[in-house]
Residue frames as qw, qx, qy, qz and C-alpha x, y, z in Angstrom:
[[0.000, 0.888, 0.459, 0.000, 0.00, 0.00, 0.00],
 [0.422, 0.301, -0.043, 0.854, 1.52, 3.38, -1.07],
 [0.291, -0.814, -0.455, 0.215, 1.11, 6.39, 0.89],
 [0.218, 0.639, 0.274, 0.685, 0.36, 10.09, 0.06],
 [0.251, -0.447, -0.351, 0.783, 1.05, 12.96, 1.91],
 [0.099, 0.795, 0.522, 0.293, -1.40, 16.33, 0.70],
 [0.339, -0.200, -0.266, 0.880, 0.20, 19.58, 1.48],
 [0.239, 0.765, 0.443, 0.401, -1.93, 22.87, 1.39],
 [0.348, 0.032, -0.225, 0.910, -0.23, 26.13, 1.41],
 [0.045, -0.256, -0.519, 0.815, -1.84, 29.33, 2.71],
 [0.434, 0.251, -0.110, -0.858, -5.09, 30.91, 2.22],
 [0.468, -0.092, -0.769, -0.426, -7.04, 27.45, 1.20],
 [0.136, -0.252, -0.896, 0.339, -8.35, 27.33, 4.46],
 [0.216, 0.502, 0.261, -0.796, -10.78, 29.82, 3.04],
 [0.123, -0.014, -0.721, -0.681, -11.94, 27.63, -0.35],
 [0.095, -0.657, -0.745, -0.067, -15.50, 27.74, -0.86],
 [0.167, -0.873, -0.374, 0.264, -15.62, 31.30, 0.56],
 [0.314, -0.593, 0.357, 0.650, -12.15, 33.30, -0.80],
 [0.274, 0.429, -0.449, -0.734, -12.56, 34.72, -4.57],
 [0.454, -0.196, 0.859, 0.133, -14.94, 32.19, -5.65],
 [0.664, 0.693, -0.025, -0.281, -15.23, 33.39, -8.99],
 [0.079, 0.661, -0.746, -0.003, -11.71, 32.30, -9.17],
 [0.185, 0.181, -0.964, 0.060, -11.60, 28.96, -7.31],
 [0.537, -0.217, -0.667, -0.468, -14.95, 27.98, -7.19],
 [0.392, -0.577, 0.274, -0.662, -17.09, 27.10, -3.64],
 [0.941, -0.145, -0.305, 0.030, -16.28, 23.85, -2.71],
 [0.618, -0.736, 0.220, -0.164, -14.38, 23.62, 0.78],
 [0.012, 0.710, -0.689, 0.145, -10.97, 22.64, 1.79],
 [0.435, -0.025, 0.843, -0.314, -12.63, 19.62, 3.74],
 [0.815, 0.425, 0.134, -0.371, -14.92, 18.96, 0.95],
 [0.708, 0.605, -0.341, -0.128, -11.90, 18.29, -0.95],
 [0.138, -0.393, 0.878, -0.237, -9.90, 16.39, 1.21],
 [0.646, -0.025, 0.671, -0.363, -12.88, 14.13, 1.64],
 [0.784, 0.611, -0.096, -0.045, -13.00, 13.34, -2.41],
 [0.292, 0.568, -0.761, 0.114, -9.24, 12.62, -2.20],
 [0.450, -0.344, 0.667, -0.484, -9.98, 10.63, 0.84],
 [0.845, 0.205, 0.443, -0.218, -12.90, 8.07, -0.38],
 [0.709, 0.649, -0.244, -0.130, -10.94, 8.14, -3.95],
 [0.052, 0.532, -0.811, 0.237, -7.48, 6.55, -1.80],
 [0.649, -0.096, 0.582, -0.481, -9.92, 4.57, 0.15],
 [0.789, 0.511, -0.007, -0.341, -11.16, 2.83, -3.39],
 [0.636, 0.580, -0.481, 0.166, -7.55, 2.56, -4.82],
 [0.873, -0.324, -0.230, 0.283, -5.95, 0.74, -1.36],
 [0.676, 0.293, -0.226, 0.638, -4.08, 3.58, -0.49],
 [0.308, -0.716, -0.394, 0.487, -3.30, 5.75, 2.66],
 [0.192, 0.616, -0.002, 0.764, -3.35, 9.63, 2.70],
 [0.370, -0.708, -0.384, 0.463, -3.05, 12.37, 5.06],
 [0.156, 0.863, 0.177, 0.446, -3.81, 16.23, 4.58],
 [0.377, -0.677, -0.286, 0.563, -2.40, 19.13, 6.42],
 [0.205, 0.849, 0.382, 0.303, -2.46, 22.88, 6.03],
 [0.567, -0.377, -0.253, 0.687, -0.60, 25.52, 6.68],
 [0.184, 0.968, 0.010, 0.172, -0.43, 29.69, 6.31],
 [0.274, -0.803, 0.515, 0.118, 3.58, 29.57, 7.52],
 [0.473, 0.635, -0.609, 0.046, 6.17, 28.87, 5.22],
 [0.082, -0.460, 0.828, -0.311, 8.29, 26.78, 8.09],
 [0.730, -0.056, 0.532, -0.425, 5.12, 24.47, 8.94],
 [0.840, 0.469, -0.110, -0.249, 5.24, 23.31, 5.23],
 [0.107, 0.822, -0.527, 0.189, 8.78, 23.22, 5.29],
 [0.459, -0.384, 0.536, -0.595, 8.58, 21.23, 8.14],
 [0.756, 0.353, 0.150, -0.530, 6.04, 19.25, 6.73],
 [0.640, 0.646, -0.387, -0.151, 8.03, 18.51, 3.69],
 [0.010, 0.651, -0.723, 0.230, 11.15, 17.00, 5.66],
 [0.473, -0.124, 0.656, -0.574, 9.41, 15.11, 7.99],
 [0.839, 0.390, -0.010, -0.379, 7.62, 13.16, 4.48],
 [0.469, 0.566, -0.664, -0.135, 10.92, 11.39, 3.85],
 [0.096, 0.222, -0.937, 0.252, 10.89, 7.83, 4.51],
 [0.412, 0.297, 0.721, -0.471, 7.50, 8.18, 5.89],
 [0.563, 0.618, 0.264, -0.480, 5.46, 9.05, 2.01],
 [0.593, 0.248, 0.669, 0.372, 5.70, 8.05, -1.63],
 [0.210, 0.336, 0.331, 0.856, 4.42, 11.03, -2.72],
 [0.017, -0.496, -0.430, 0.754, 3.15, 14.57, -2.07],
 [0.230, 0.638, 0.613, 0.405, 0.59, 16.29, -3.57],
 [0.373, -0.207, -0.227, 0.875, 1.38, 20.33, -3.06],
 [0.141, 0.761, 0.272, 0.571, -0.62, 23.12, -3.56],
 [0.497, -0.123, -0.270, 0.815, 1.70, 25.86, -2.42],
 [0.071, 0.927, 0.360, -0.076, -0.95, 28.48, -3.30],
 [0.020, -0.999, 0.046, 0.005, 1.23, 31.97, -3.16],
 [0.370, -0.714, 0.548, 0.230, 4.55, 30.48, -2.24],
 [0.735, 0.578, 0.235, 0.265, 4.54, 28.88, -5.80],
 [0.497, 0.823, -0.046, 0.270, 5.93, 31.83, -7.10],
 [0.032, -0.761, 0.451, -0.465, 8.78, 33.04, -4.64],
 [0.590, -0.687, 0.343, -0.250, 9.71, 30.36, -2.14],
 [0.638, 0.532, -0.556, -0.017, 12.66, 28.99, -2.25],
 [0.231, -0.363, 0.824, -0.369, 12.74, 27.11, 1.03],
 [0.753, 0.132, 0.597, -0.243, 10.33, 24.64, -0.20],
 [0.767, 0.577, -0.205, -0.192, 11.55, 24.55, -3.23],
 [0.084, 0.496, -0.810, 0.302, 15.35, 23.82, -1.16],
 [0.499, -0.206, 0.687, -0.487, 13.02, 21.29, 0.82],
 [0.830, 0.173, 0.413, -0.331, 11.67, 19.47, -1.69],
 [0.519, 0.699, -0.488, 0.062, 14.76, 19.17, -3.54],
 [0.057, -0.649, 0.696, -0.302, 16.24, 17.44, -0.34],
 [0.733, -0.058, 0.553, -0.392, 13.82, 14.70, 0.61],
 [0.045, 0.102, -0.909, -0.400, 14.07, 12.95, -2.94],
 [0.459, 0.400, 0.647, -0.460, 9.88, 12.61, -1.89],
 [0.218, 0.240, 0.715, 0.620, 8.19, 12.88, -5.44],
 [0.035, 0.468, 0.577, -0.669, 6.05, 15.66, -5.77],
 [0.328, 0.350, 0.647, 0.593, 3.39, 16.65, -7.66],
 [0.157, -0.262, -0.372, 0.876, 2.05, 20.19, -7.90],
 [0.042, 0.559, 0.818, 0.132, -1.51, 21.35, -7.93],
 [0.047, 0.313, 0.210, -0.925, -3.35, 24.24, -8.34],
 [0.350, 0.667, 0.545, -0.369, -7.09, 25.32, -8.71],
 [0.544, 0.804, 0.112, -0.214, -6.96, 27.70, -11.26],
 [0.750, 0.412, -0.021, 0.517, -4.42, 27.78, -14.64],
 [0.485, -0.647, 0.027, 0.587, -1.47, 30.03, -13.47],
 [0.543, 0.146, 0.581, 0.588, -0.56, 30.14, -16.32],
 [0.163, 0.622, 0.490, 0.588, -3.66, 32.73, -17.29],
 [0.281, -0.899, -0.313, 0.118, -3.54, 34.97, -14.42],
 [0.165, -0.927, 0.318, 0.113, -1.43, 38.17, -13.34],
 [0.600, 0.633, -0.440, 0.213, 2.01, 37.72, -14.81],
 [0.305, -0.506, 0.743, -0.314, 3.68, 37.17, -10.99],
 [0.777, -0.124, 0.381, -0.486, 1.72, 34.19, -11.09],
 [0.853, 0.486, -0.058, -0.181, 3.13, 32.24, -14.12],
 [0.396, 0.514, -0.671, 0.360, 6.43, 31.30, -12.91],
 [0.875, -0.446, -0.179, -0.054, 6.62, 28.30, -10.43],
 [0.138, 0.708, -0.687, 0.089, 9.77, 27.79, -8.53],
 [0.867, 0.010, 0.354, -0.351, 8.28, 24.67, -7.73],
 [0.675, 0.616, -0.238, -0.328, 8.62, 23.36, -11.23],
 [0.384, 0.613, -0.687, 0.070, 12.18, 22.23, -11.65],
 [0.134, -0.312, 0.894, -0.293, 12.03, 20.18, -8.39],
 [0.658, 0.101, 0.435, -0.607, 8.44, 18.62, -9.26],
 [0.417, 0.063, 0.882, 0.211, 7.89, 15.24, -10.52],
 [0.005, 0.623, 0.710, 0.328, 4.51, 17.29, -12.36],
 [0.055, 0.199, 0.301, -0.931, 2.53, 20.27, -12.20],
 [0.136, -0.553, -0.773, -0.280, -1.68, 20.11, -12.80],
 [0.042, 0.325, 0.249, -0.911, -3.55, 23.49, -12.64],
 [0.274, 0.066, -0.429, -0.858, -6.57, 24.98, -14.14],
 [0.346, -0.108, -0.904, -0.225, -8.96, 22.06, -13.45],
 [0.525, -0.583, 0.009, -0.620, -10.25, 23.15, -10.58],
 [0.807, -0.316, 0.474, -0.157, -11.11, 20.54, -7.40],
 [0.970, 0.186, 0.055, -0.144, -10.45, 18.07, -10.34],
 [0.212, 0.712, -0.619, 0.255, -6.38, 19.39, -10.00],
 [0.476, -0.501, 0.656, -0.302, -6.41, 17.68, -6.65],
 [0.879, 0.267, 0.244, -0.311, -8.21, 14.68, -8.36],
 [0.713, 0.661, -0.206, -0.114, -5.73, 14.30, -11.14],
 [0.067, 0.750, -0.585, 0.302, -3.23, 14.67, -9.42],
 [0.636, -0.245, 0.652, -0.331, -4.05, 12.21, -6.73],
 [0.881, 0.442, 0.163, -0.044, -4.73, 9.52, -10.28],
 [0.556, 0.640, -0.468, 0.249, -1.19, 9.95, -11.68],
 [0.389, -0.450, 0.699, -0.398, -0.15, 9.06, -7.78],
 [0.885, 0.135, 0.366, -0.254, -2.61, 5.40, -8.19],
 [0.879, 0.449, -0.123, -0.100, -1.14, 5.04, -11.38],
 [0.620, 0.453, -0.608, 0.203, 2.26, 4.81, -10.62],
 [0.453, -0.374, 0.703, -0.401, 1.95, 3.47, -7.57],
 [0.866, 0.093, 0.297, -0.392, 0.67, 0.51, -9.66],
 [0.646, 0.615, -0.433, 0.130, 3.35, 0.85, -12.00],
 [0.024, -0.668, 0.639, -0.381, 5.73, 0.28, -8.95],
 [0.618, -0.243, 0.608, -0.436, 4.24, -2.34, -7.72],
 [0.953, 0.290, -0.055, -0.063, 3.59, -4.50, -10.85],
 [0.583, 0.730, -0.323, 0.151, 7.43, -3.92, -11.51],
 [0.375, -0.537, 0.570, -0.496, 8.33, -5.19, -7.94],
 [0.279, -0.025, -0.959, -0.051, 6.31, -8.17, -8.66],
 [0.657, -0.461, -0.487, -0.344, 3.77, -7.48, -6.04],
 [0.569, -0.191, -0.514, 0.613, 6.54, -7.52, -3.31],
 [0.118, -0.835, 0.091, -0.529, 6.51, -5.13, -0.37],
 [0.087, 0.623, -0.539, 0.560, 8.35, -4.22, 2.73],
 [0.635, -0.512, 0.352, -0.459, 6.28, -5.29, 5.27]]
């Protein structure tokens, strides 16, 4: 059984209510609980956590090595400008794939540069909730790949 860490960076503890012409009104917890039953289905563990401080993620990040297969990130704001999680998720060797509600890509020009990027296994934006979704499906899949290609073997 593989296991997924979920990271969310600041300001998402305010989805469903925070610009939601932008990122639509469907809750932090709403979406944790669709990742949830969708891990449940595919035989795999997850755990969420949230932060608004740079250091908790940080933190966060480190603390995933050894213990996760992969992270699923939406850094929200510190996308664009933090390089301690970008220095942190360079260090862990964790695979990580990054997510974001709307396309960066079409908003404000600050917004369209990840520093993320280079160290991410992926990056899935624009999709809305269904970012988290995708994201969390390219996790299943190669966690299946990894496991056919093992044989079926695991640690325990």
């Amino acid at each position: 059984m593989g296991k997924v860490l979920v990271l969310h960076g600041p300001n998402l503890n305010l989805l469903g209510t925070r610009e939601p012409e932008i990122y639509g009104y469907t809750t932090l917890a709403d979406i944790n609980r669709m990742m949830a039953a969708r891990a449940q289905e595919a035989g795999i563990a997850i755990d969420f956590f949230q932060s608004n401080h740079e250091g908790a993620l940080v933190d966060a990040i480190q603390e995933a090595r050894g213990r996760y297969d992969f992270i699923i990130f939406n850094a929200a704001a510190y996308t664009h400008y933090s390089i301690a999680l970008r220095d942190a998720i360079a260090a862990v060797k964790v695979p990580v794939i990054e997510v974001h509600l709307s396309n960066i890509h079409q908003r404000e020009e600050f917004r369209h540069t990840s520093v993320l990027a280079p160290v991410a296994l992926g990056q899935v934006c624009g999709l809305g909730v269904d970012s988290y979704l995708a994201a969390l499906e390219a996790v299943i899949h190669k966690l299946a790949a990894e496991e056919e290609q093992d044989g079926g073997q695991t640690d325990a």
